[in-house]
PDB file with SEQRES, HELIX, SHEET and CRYST1 records, atoms N, CA, C and O in Angstrom:
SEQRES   1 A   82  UNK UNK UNK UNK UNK UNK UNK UNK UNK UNK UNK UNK UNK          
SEQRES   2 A   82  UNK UNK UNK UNK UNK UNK UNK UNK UNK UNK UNK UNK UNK          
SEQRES   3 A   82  UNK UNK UNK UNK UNK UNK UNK UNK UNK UNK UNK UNK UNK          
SEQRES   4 A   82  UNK UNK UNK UNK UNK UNK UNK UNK UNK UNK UNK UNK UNK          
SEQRES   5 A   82  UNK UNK UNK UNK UNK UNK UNK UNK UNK UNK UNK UNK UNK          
SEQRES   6 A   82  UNK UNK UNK UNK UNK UNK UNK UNK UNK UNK UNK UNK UNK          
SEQRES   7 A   82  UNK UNK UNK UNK                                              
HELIX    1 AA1 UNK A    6  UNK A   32  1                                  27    
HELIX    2 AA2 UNK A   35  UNK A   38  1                                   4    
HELIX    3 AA3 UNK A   64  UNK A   80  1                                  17    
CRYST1    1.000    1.000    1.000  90.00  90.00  90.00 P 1           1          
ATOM      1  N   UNK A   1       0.825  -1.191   0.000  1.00  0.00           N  
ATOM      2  CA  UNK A   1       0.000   0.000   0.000  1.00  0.00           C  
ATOM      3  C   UNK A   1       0.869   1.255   0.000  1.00  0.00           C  
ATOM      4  O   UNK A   1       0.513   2.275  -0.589  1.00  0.00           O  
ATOM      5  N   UNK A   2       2.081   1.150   0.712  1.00  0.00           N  
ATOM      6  CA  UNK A   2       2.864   2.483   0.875  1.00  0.00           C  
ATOM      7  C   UNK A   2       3.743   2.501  -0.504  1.00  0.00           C  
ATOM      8  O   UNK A   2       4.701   3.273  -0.552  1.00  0.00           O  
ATOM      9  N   UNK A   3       3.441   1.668  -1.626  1.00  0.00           N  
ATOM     10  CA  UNK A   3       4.613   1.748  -2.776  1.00  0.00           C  
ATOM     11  C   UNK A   3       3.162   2.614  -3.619  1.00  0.00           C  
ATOM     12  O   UNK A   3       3.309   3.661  -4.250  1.00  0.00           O  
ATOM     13  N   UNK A   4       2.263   2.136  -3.501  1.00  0.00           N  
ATOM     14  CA  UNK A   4       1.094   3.156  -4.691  1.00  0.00           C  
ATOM     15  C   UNK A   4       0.411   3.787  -3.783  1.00  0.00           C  
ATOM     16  O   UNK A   4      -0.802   3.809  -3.995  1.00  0.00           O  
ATOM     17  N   UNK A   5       0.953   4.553  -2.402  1.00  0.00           N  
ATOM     18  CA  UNK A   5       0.646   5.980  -2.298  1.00  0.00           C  
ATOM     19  C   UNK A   5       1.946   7.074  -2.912  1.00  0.00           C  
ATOM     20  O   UNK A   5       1.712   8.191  -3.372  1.00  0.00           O  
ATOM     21  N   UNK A   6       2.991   6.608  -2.821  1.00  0.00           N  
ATOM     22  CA  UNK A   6       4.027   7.143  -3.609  1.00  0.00           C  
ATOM     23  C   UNK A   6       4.205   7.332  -5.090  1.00  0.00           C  
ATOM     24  O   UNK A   6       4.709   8.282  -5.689  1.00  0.00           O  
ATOM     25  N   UNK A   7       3.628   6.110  -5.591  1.00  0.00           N  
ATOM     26  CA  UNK A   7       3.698   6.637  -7.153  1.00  0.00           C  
ATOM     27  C   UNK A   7       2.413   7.411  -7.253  1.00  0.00           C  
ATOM     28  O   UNK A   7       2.401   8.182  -8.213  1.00  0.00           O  
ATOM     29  N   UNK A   8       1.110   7.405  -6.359  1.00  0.00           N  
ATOM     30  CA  UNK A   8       0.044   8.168  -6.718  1.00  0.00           C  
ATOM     31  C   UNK A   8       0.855   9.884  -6.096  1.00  0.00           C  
ATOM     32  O   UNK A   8       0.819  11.027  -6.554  1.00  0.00           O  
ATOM     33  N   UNK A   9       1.341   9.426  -5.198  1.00  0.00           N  
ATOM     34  CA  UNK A   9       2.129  11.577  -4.721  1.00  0.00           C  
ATOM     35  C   UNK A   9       3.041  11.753  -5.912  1.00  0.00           C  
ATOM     36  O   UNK A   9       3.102  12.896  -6.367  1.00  0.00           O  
ATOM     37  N   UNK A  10       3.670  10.926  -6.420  1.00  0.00           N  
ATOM     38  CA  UNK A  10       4.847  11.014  -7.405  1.00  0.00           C  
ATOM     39  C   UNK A  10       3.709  11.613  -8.536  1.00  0.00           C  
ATOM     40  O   UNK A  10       3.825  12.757  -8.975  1.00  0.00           O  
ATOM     41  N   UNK A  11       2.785  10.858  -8.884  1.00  0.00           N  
ATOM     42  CA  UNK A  11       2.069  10.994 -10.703  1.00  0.00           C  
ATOM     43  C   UNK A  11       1.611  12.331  -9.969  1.00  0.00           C  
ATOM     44  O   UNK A  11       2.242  13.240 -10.508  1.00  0.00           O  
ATOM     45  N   UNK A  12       0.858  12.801  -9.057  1.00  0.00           N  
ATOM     46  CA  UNK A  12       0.493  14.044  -8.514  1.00  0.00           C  
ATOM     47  C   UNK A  12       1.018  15.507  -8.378  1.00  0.00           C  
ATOM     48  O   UNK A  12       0.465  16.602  -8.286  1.00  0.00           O  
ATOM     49  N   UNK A  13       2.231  15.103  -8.402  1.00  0.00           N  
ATOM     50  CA  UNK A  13       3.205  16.102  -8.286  1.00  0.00           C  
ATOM     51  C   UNK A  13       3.672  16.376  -9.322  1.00  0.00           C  
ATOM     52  O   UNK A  13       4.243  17.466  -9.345  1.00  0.00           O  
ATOM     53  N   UNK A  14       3.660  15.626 -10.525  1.00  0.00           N  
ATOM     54  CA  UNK A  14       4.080  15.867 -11.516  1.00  0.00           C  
ATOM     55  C   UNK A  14       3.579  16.150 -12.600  1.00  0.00           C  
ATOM     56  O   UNK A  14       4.261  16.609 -13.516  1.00  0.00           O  
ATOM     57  N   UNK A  15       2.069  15.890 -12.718  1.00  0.00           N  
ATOM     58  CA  UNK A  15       0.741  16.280 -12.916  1.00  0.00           C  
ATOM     59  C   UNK A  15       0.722  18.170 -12.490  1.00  0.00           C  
ATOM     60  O   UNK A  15       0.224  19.165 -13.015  1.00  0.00           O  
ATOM     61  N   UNK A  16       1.261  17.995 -11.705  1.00  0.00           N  
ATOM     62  CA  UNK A  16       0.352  19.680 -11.154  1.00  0.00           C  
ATOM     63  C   UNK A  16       1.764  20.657 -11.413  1.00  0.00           C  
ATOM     64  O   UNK A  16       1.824  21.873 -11.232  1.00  0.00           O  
ATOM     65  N   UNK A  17       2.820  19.798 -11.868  1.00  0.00           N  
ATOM     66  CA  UNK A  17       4.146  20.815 -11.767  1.00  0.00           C  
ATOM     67  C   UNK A  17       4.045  21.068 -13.606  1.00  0.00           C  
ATOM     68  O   UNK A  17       4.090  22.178 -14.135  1.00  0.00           O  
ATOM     69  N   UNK A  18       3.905  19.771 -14.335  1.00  0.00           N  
ATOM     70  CA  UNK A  18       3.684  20.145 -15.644  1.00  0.00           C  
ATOM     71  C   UNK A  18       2.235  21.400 -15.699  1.00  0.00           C  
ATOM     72  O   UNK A  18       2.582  22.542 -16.000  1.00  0.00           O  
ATOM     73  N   UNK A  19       1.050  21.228 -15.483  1.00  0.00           N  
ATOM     74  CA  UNK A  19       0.401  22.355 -15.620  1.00  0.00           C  
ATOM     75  C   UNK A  19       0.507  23.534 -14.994  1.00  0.00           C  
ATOM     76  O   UNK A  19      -0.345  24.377 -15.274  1.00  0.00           O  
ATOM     77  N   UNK A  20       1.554  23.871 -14.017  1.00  0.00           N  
ATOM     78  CA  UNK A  20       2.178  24.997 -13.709  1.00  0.00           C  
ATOM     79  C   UNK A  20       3.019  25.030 -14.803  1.00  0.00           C  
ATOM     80  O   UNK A  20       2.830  26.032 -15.492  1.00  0.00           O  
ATOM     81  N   UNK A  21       4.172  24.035 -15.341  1.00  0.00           N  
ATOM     82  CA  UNK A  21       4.796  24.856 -16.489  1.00  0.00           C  
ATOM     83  C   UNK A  21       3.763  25.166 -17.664  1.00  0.00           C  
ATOM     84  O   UNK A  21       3.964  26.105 -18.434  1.00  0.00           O  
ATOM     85  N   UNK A  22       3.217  24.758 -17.714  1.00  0.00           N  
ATOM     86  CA  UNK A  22       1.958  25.383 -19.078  1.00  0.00           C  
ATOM     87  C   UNK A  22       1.639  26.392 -19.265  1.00  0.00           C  
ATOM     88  O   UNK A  22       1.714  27.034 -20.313  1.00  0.00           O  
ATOM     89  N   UNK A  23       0.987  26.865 -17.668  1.00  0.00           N  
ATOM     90  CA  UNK A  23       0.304  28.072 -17.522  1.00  0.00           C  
ATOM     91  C   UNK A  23       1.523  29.223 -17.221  1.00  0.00           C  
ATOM     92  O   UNK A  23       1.088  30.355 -17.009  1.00  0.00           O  
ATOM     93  N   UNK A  24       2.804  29.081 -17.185  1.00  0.00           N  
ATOM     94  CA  UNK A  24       3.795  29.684 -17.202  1.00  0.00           C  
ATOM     95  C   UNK A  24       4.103  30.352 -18.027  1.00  0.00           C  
ATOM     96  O   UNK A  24       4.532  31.505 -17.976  1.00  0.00           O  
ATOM     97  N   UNK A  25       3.859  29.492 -19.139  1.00  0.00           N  
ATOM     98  CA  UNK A  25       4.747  29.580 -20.751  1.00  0.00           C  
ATOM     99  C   UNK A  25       3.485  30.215 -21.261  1.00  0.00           C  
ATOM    100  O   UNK A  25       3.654  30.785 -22.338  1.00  0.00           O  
ATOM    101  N   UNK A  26       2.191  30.273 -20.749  1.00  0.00           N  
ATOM    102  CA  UNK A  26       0.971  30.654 -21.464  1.00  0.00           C  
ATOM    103  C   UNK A  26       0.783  31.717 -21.321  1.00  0.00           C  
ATOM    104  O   UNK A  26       0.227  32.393 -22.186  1.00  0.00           O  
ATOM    105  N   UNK A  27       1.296  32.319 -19.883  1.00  0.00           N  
ATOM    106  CA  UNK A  27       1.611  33.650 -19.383  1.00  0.00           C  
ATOM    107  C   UNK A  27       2.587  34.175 -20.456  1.00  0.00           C  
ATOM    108  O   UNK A  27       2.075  34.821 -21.370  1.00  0.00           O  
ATOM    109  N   UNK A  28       4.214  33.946 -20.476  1.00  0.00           N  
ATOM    110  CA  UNK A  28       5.095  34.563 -21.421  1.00  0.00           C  
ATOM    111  C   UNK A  28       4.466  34.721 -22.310  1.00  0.00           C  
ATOM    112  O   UNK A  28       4.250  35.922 -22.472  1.00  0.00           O  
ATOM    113  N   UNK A  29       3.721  33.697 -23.518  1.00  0.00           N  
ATOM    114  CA  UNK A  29       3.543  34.259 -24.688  1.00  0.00           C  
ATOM    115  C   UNK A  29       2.527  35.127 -24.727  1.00  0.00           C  
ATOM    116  O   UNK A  29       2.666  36.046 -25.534  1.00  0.00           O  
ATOM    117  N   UNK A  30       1.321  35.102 -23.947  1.00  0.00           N  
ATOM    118  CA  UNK A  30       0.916  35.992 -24.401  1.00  0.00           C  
ATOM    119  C   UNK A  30       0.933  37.432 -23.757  1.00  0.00           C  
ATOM    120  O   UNK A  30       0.110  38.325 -23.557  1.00  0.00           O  
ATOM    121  N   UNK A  31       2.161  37.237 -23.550  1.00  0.00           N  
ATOM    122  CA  UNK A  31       2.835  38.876 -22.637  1.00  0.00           C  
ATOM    123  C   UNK A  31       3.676  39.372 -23.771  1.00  0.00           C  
ATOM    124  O   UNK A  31       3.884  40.517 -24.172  1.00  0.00           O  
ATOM    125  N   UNK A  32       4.175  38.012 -24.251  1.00  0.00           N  
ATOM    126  CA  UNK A  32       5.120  38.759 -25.791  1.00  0.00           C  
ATOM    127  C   UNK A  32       4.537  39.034 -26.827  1.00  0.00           C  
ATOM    128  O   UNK A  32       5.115  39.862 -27.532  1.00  0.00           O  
ATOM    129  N   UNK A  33       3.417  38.570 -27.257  1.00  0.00           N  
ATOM    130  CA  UNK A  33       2.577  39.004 -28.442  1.00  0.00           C  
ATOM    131  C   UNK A  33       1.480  40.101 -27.843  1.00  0.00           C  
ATOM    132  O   UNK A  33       0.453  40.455 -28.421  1.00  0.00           O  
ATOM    133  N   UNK A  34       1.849  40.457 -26.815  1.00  0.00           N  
ATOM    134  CA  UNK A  34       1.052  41.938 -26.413  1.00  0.00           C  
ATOM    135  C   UNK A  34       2.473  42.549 -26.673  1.00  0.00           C  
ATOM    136  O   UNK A  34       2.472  43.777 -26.592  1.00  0.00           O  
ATOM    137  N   UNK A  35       3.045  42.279 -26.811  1.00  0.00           N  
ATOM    138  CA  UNK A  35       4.409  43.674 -26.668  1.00  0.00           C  
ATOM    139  C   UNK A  35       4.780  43.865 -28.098  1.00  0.00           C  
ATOM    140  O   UNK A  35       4.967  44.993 -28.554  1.00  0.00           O  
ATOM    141  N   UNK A  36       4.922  42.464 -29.022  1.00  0.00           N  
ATOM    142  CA  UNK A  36       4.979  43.011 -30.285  1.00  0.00           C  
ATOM    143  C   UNK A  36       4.136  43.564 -31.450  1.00  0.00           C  
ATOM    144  O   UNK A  36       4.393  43.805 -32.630  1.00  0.00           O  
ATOM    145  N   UNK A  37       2.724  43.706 -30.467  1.00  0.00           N  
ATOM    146  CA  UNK A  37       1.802  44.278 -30.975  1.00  0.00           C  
ATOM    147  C   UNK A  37       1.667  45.782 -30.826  1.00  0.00           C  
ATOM    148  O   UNK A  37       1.363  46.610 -31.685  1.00  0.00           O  
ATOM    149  N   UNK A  38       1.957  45.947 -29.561  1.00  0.00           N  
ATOM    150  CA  UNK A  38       2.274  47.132 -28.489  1.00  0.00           C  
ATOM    151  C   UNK A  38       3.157  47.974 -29.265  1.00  0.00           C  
ATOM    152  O   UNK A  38       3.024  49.197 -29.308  1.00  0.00           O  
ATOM    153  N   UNK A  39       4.416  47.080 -30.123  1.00  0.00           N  
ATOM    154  CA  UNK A  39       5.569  47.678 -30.210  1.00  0.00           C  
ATOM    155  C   UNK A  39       5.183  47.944 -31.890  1.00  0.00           C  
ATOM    156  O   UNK A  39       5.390  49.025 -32.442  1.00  0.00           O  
ATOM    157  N   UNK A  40       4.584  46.743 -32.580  1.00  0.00           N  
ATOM    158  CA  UNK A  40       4.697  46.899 -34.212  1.00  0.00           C  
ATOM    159  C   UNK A  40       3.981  47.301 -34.886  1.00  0.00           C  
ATOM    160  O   UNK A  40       4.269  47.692 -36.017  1.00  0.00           O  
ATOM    161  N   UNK A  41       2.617  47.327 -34.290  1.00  0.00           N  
ATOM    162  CA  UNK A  41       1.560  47.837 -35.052  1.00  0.00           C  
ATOM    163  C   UNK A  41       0.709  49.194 -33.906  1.00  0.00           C  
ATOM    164  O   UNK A  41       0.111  49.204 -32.830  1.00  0.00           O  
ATOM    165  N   UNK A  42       1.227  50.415 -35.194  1.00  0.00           N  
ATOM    166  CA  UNK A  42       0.710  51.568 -34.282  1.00  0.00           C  
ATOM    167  C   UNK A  42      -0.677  51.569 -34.193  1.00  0.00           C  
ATOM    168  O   UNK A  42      -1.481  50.978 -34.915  1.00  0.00           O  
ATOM    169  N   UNK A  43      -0.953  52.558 -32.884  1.00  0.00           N  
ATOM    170  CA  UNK A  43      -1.887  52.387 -32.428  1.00  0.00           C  
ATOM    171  C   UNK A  43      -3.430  53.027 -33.473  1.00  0.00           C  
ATOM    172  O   UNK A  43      -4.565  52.747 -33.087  1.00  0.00           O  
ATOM    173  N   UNK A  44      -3.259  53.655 -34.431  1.00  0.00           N  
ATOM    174  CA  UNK A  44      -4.390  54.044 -35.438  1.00  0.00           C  
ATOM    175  C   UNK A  44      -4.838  53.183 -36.182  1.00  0.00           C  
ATOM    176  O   UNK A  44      -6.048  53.082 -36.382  1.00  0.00           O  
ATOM    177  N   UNK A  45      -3.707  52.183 -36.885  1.00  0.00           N  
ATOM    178  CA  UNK A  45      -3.595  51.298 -37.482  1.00  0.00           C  
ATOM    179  C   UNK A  45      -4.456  50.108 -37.884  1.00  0.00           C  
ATOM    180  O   UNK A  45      -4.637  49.629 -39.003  1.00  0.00           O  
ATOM    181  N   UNK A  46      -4.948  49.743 -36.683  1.00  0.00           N  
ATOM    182  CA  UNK A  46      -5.897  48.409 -36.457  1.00  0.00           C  
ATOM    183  C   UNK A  46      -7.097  48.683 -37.288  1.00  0.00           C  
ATOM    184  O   UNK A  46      -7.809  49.687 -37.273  1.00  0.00           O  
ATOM    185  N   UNK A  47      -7.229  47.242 -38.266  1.00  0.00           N  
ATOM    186  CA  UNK A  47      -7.734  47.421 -38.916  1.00  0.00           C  
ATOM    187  C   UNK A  47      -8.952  45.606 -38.595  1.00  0.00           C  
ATOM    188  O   UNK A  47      -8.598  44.686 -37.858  1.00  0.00           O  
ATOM    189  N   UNK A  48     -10.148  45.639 -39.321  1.00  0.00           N  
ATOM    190  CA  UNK A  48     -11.114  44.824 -38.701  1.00  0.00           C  
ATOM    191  C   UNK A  48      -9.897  43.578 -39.191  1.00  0.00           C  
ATOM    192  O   UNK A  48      -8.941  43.907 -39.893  1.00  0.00           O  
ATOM    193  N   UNK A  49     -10.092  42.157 -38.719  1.00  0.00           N  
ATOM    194  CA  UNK A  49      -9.838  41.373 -39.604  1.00  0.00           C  
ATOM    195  C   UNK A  49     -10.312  40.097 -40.340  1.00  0.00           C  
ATOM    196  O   UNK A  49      -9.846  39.154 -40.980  1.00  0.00           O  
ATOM    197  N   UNK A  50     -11.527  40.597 -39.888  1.00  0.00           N  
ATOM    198  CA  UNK A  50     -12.736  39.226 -40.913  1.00  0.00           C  
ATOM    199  C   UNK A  50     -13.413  39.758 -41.862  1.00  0.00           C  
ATOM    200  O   UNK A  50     -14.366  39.237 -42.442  1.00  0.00           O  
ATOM    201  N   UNK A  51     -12.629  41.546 -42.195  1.00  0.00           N  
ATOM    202  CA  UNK A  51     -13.467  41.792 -43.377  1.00  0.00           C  
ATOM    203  C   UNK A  51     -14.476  42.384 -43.321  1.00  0.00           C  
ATOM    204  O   UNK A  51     -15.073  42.831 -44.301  1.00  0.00           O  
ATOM    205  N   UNK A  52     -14.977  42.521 -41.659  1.00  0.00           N  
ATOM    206  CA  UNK A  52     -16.185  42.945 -41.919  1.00  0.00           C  
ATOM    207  C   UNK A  52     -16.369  44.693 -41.954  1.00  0.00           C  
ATOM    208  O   UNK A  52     -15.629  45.169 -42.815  1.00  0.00           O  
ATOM    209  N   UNK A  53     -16.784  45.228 -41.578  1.00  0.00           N  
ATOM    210  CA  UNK A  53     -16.574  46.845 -41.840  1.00  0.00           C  
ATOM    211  C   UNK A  53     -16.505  47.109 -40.646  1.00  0.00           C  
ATOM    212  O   UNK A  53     -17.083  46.357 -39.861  1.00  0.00           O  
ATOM    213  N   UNK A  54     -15.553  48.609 -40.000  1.00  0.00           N  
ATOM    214  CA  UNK A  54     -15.223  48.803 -38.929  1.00  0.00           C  
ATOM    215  C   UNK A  54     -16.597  49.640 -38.338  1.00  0.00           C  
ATOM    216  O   UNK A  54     -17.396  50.050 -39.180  1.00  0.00           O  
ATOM    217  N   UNK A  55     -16.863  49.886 -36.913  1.00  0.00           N  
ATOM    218  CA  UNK A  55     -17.784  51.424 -36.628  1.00  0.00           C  
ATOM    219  C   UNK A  55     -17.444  52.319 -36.965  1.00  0.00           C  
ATOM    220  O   UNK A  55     -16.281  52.640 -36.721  1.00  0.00           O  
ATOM    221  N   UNK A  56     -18.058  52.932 -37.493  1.00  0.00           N  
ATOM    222  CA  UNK A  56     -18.189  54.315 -37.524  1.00  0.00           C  
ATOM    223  C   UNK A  56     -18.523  55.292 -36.228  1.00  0.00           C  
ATOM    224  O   UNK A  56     -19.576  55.213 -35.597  1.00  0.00           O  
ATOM    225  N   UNK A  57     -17.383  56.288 -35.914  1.00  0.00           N  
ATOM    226  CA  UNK A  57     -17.729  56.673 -34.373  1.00  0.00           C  
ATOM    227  C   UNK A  57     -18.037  58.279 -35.185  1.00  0.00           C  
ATOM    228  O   UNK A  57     -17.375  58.732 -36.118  1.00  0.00           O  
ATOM    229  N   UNK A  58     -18.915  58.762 -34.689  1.00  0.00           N  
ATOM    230  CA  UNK A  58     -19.255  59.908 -34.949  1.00  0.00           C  
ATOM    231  C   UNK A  58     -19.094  60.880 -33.695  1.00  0.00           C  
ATOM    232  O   UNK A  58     -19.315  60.682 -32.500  1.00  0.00           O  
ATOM    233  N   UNK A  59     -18.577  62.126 -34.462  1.00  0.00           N  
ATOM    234  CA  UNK A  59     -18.355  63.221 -33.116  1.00  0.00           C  
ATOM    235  C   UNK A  59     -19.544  63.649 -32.949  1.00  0.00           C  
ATOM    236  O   UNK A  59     -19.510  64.046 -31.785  1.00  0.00           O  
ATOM    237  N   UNK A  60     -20.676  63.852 -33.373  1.00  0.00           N  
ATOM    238  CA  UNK A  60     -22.025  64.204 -33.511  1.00  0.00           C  
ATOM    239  C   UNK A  60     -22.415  63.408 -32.181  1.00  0.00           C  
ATOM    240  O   UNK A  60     -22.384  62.183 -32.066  1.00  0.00           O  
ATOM    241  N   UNK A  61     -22.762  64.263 -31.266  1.00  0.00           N  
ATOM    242  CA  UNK A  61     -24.284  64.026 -30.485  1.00  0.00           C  
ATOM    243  C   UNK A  61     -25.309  63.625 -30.817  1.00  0.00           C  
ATOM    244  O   UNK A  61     -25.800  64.212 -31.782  1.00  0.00           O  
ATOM    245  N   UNK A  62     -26.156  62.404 -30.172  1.00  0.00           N  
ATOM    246  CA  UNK A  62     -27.728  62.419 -30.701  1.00  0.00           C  
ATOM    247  C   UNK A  62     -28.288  63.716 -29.629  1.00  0.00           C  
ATOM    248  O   UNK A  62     -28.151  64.146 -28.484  1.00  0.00           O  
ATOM    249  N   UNK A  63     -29.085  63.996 -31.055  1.00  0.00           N  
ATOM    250  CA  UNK A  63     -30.253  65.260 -30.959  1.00  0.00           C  
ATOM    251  C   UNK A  63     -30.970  65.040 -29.879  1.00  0.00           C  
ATOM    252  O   UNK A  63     -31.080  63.861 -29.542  1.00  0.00           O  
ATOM    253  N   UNK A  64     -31.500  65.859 -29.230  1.00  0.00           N  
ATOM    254  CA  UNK A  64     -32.205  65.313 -27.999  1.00  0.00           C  
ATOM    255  C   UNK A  64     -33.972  64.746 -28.726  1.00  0.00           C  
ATOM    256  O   UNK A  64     -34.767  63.906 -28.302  1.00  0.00           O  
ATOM    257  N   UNK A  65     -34.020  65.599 -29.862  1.00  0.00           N  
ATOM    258  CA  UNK A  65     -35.764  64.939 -30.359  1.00  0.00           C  
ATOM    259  C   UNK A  65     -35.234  63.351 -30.141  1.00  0.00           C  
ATOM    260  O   UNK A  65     -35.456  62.712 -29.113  1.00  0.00           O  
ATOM    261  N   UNK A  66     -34.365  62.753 -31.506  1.00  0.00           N  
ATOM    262  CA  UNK A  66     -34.246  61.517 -31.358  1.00  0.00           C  
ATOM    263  C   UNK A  66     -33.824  60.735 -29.678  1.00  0.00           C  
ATOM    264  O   UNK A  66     -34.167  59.613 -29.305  1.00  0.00           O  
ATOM    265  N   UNK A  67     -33.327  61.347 -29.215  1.00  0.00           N  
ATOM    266  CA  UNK A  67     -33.429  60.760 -27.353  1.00  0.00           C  
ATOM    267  C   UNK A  67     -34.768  60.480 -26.919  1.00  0.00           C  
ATOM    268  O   UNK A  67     -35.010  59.462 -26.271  1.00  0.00           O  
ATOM    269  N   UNK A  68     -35.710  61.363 -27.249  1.00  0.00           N  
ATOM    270  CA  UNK A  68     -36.627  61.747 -27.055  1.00  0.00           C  
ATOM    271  C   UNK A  68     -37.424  60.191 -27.464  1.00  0.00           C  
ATOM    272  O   UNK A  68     -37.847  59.321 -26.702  1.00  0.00           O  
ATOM    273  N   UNK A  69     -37.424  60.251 -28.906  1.00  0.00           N  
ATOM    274  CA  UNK A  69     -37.750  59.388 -29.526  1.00  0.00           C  
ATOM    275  C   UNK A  69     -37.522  57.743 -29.320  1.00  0.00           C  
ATOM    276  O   UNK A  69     -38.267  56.767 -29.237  1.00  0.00           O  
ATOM    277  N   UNK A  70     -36.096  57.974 -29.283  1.00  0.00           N  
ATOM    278  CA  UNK A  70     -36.025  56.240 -28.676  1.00  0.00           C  
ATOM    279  C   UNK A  70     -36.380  55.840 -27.145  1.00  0.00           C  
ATOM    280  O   UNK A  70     -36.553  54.696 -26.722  1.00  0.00           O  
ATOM    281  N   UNK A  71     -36.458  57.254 -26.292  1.00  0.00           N  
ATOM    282  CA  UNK A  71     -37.246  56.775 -24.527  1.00  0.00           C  
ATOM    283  C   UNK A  71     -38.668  56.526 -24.810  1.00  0.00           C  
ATOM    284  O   UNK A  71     -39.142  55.543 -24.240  1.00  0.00           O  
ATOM    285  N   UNK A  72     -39.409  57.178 -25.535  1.00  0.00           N  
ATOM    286  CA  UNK A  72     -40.506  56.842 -26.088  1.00  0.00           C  
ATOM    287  C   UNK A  72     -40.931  55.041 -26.634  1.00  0.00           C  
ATOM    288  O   UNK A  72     -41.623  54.102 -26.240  1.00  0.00           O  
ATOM    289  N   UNK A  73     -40.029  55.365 -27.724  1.00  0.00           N  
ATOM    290  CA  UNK A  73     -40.470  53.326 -27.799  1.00  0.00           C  
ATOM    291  C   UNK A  73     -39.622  52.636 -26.997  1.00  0.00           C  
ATOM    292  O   UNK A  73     -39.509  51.482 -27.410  1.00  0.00           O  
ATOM    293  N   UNK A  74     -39.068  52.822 -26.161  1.00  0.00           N  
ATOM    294  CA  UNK A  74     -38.371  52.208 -24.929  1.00  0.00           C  
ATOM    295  C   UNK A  74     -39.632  51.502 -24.403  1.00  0.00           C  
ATOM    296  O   UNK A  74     -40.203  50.414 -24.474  1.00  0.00           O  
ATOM    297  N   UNK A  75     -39.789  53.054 -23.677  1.00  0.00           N  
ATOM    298  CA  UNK A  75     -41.294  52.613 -22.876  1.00  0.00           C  
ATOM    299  C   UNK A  75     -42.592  52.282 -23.212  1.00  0.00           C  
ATOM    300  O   UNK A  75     -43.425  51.798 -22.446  1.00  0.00           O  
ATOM    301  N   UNK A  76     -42.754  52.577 -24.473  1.00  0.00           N  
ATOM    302  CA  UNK A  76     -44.131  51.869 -25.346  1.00  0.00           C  
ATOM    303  C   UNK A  76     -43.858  50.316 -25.184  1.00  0.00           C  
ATOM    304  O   UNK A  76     -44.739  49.575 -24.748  1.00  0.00           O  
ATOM    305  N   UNK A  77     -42.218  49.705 -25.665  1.00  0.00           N  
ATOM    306  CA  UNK A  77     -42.128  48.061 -25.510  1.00  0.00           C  
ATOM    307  C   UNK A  77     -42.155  47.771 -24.133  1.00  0.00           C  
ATOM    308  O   UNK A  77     -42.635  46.692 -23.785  1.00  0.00           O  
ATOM    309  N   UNK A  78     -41.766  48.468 -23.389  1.00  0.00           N  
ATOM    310  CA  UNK A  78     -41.526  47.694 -21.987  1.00  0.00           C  
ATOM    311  C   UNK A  78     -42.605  47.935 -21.827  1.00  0.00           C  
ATOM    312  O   UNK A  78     -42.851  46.909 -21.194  1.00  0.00           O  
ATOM    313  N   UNK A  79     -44.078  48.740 -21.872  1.00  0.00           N  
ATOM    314  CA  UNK A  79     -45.033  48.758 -21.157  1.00  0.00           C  
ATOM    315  C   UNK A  79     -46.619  47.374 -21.989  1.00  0.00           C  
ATOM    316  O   UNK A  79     -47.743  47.082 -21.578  1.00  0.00           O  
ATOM    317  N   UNK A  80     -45.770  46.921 -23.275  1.00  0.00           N  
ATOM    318  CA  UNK A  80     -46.545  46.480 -23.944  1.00  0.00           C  
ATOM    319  C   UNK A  80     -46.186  44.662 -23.118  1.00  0.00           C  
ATOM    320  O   UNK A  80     -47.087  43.879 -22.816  1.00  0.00           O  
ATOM    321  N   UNK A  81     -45.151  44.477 -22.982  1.00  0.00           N  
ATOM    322  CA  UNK A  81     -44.308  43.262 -22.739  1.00  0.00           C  
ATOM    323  C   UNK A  81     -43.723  43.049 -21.388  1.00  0.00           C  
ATOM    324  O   UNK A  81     -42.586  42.634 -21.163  1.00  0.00           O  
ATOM    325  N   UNK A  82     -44.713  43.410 -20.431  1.00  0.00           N  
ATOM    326  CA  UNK A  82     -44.782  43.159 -18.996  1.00  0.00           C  
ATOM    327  C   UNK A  82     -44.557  41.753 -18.654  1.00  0.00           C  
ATOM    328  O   UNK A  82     -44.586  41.392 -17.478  1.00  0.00           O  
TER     329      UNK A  82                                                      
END                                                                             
């Protein structure tokens, strides 16, 4: 009994020391591909990459009518769909 509690602490220990090195190395890389991103591609740059089209951020304020407008059917749906 005391030879396979040892190989079970042995497989245990070595079990939990390999997924500490994993999560080690999982840490580095993706600390280094934040840095050569950080470092290579400026920050305006980023562009979508599935193609699809980026937002559009507008400096424009919504108008307060349209505020107006979307609290309105806000509360028309929430009051319809209790």
């Amino acid at each position: 009994m005391n030879d396979a509690m040892t190989q079970g602490v042995e497989l245990m220990l070595t079990g939990m020391g390999i997924v500490f090195l994993f999560l080690v190395m999982l840490i580095a890389v993706v600390k280094l591909i934040a840095y050569c991103v950080a470092t290579f591609i400026p920050e305006g740059k980023v562009t979508a990459v599935s193609g699809a089209p980026s937002p559009v951020v507008s400096s424009n304020a919504i108008s307060p009518v349209m505020t107006a407008a979307i609290t309105a059917a806000v509360h028309q749906h929430r009051s319809k769909h209790k």
